[in-house]
ZADRENKE-240962 format. One record per residue (C-alpha): residue in three letters; residue number from 1; x, y, z. Coordinates in nm, 4 decimals. Layout:
ALA:NUM:X:Y:Z;
...
//
This chain:
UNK:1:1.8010:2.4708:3.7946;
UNK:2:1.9628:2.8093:3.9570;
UNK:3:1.9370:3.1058:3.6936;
UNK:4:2.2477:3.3341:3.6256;
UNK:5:2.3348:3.6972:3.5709;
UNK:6:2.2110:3.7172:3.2305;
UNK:7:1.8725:3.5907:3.3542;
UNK:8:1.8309:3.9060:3.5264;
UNK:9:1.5920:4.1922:3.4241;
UNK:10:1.7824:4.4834:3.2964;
UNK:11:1.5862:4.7355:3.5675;
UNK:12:1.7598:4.5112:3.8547;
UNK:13:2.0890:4.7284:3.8243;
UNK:14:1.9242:5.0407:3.7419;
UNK:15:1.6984:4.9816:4.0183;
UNK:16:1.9968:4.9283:4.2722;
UNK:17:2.1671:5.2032:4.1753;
UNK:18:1.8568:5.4313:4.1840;
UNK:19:1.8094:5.3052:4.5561;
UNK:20:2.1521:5.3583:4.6681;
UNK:21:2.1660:5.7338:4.5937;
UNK:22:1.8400:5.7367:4.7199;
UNK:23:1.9739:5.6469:5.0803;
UNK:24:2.2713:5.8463:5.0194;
UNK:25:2.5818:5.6808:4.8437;
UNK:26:2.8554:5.8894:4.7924;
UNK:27:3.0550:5.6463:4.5876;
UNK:28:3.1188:5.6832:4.2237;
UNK:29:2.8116:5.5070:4.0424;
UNK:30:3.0874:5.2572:3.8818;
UNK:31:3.1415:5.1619:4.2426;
UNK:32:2.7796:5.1299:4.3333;
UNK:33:2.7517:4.9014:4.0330;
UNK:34:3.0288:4.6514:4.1046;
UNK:35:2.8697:4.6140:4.4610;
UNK:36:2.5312:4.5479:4.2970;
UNK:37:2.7148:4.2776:4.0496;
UNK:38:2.8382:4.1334:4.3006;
UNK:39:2.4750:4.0965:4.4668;
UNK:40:2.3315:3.9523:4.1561;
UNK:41:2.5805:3.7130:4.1573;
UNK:42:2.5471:3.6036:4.4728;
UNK:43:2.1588:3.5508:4.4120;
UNK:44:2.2634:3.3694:4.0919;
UNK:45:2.4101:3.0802:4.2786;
UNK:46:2.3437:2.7268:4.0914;
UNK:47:2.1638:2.5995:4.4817;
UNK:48:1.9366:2.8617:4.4339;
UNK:49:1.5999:2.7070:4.3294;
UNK:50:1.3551:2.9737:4.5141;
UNK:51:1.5406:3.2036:4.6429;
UNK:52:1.7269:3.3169:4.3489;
UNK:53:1.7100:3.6335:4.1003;
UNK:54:1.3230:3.5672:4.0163;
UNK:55:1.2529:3.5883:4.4271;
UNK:56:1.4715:3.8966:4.4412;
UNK:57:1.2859:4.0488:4.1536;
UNK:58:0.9283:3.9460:4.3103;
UNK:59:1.0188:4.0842:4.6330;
UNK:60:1.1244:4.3880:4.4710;
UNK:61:0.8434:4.4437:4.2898;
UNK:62:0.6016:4.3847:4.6203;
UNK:63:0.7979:4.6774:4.8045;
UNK:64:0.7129:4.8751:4.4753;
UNK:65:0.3488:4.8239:4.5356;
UNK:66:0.3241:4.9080:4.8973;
UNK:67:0.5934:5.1814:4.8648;
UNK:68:0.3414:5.4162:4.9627;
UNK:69:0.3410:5.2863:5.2944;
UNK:70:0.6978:5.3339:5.3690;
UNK:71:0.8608:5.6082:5.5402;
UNK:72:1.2140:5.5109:5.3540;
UNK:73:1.0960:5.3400:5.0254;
UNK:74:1.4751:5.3002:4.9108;
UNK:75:1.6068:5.1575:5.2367;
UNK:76:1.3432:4.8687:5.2396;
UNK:77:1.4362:4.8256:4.8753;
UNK:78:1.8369:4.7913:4.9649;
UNK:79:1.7303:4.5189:5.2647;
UNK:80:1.5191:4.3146:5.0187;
UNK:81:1.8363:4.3150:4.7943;
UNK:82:2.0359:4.1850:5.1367;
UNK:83:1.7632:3.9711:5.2809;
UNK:84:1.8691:3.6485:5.1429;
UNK:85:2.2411:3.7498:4.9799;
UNK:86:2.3968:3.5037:5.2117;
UNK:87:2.2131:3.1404:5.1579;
UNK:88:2.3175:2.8182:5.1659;
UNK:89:2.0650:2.5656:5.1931;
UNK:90:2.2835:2.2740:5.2971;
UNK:91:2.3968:2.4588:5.5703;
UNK:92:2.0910:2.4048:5.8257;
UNK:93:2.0386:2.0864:5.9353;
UNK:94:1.6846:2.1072:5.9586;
UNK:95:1.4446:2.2887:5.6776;
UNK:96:1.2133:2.3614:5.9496;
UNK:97:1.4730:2.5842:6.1133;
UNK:98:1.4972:2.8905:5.9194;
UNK:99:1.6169:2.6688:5.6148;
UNK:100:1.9457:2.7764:5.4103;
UNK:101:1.8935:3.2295:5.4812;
UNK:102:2.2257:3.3183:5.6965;
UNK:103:1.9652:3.6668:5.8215;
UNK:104:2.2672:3.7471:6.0660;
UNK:105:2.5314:3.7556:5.7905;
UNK:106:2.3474:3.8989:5.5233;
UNK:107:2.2267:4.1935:5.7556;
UNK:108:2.6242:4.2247:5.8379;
UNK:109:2.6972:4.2081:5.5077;
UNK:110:2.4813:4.5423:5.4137;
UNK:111:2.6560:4.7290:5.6770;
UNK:112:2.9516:4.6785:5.5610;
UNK:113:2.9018:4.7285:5.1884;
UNK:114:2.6776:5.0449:5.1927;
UNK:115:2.9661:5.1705:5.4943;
UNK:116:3.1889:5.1395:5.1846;
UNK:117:2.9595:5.2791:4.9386;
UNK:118:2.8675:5.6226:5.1402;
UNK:119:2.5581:5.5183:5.2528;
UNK:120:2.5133:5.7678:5.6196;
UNK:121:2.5695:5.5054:5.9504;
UNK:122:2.1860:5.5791:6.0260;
UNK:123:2.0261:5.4117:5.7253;
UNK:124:2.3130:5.1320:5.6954;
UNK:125:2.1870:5.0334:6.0584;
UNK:126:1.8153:5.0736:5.9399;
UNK:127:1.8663:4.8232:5.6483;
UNK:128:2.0822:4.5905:5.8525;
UNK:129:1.7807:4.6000:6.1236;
UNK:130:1.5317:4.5347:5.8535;
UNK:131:1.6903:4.2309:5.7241;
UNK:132:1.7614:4.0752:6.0712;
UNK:133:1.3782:4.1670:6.1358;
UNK:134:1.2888:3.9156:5.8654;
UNK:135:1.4322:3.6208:6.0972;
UNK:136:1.0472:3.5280:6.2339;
UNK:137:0.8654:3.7470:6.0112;
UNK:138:0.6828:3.9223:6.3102;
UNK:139:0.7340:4.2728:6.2455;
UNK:140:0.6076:4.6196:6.5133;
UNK:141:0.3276:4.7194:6.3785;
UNK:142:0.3843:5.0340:6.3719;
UNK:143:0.7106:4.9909:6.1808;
UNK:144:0.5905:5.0243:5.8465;
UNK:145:0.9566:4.9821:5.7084;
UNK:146:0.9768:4.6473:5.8435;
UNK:147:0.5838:4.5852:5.7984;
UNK:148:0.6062:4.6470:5.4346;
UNK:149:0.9511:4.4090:5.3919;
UNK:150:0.7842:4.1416:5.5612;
UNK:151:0.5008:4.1316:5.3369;
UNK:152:0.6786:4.1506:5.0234;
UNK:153:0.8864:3.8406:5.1262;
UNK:154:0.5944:3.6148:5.2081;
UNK:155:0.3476:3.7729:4.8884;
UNK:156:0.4800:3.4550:4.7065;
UNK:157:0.2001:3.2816:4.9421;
UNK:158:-0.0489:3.4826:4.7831;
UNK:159:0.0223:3.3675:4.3700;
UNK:160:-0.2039:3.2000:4.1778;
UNK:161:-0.2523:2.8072:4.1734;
UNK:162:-0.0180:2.7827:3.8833;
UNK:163:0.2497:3.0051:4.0140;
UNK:164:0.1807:2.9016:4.3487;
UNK:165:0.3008:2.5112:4.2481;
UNK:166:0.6079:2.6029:4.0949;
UNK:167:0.7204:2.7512:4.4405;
UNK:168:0.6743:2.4512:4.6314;
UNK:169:0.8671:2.2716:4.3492;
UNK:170:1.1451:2.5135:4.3485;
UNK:171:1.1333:2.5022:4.7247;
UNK:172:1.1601:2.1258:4.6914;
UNK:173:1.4169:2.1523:4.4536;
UNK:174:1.6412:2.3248:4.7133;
UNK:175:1.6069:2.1470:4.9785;
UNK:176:1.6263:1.8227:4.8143;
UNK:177:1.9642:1.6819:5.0008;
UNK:178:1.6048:1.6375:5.2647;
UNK:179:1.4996:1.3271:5.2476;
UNK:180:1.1201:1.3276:5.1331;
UNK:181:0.9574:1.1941:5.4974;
UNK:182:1.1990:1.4884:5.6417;
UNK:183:1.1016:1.7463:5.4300;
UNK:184:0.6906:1.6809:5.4600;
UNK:185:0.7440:1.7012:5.8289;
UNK:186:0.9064:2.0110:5.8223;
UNK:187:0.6917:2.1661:5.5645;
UNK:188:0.4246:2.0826:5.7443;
UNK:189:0.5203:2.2087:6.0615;
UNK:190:0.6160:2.5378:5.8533;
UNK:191:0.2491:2.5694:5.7341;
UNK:192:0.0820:2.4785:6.0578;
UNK:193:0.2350:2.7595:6.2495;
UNK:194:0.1924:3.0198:5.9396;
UNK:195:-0.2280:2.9038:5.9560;
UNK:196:-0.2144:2.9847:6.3303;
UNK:197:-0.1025:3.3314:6.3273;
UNK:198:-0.3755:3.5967:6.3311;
UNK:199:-0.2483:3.7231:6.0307;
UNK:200:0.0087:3.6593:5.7915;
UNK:201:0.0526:4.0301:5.6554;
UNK:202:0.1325:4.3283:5.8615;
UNK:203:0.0392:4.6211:5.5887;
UNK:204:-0.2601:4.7663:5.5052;
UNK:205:-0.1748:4.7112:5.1485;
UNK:206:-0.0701:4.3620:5.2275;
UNK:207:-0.3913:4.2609:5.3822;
UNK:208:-0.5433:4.2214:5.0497;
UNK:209:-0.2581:3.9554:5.0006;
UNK:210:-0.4385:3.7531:5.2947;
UNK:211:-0.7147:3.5555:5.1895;
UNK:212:-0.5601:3.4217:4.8825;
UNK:213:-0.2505:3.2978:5.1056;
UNK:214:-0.4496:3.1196:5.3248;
UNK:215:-0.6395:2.9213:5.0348;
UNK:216:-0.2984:2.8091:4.9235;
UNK:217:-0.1831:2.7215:5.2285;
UNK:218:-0.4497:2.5319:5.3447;
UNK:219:-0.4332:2.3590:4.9765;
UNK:220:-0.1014:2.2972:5.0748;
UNK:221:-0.1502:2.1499:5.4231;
UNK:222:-0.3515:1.8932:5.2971;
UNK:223:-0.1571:1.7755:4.9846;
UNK:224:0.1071:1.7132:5.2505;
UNK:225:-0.1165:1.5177:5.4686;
UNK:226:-0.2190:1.3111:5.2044;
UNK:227:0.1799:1.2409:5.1040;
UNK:228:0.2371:1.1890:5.4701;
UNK:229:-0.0077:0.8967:5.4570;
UNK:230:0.0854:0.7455:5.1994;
UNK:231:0.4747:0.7713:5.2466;
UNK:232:0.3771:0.5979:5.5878;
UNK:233:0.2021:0.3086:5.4274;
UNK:234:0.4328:0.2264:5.1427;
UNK:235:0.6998:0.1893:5.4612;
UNK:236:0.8029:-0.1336:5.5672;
UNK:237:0.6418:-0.2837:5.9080;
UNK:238:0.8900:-0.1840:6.2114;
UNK:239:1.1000:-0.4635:6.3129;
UNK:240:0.9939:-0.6246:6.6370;
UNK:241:1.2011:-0.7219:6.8963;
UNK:242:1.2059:-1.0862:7.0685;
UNK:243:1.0912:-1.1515:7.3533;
UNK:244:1.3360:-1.1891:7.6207;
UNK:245:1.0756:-1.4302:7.8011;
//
């Protein structure tokens, strides 16, 4: 099930607010508010499995711990509250393909809301660059910004076993219009290319986060080969076609 509004933490508004001025809103803090209400809202959504308030909060929290390595703390913090504000996960066709996260949109989205809010034209365009950034999850290097937002978004790969399972549920749970031989193909294909890259954290910080995310992955990987398998022998034979001759 999604979670609402009153499933989120108190600090969530506080925190949004906090960040705002922090990048420079001019707008009464009334106004701030209603825009951040309107955010939580938006992650409340009842299709919202995984990416919902508890992601928001998560990812939050991981740009807390490697703040230190930011050169704008509160603008990475106001692109992880855009990152995923515009989702619909019927929308894709395929999972595999960037799954229900409208990046585009939600990066417009924070330009035009912290325009409205005060926030200076400069660090609107940073945030909205952040959160398009987050489309392959490949930031510069050298952009710690962007390094740091990446990381916090995938740390979920990192969680323990127990935590760890009740992703890939939720993650099941909203995609599951995807039929199941669909999905595992996708999933897989997901995993696969995430265990090819050199690494899958770009912060010093966020290395530490490496190791542990691998582990599950590779769990991961083969739990889905193994469901692969057996999905393909519990299918009927294929039909065969006369002969002609």
């Amino acid at each position: 099930m999604g979670v609402t509004t009153s499933d989120a933490p108190q600090w969530l508004l506080t925190s949004w607010t906090r960040s705002c001025k922090g990048a420079g809103a001019t707008a009464p803090t009334e106004e701030i508010l209603a825009v951040g209400e309107g955010l939580l809202e938006r992650w409340s959504q009842p299709d919202r499995h995984f990416h919902n308030l508890r992601h928001l909060a998560d990812v939050l929290g991981r740009v807390d711990e490697l703040a230190e390595e930011t050169h704008d703390a509160d603008v990475v913090r106001l692109a992880a509250w855009y990152h995923g504000a515009i989702f619909d996960a019927a929308r894709k066709a395929t999972y595999a393909n960037k799954g229900g996260e409208d990046t585009s949109a939600s990066a417009a989205l924070a330009f035009a809301q912290l325009s409205t809010l005060g926030v200076p034209e400069k660090a609107c365009r940073r945030v909205e660059f952040l959160v398009n950034a987050l489309v392959r999850h490949a930031p510069d290097p050298a952009d710690f910004d962007c390094a740091v937002l990446c990381d916090a978004d995938l740390a979920m790969l990192a969680a323990e076993p127990q935590r760890y399972k009740e992703y890939l549920k939720d993650v099941r749970d909203e995609y599951a219009h995807i039929p199941l031989a669909d999905y595992l193909r996708a999933r897989t294909t997901i995993i696969t290319k995430l265990l090819e890259r050199r690494s899958l954290f770009s912060s010093p910080l966020g290395a530490a986060w490496e190791e542990p995310a691998r582990q599950n992955l590779d769990a991961e990987l083969q739990r889905l080969r193994k469901e692969q398998k057996k999905l393909d022998a519990s299918a009927p034979p294929a039909l065969i076609a006369p002969s002609p001759y």
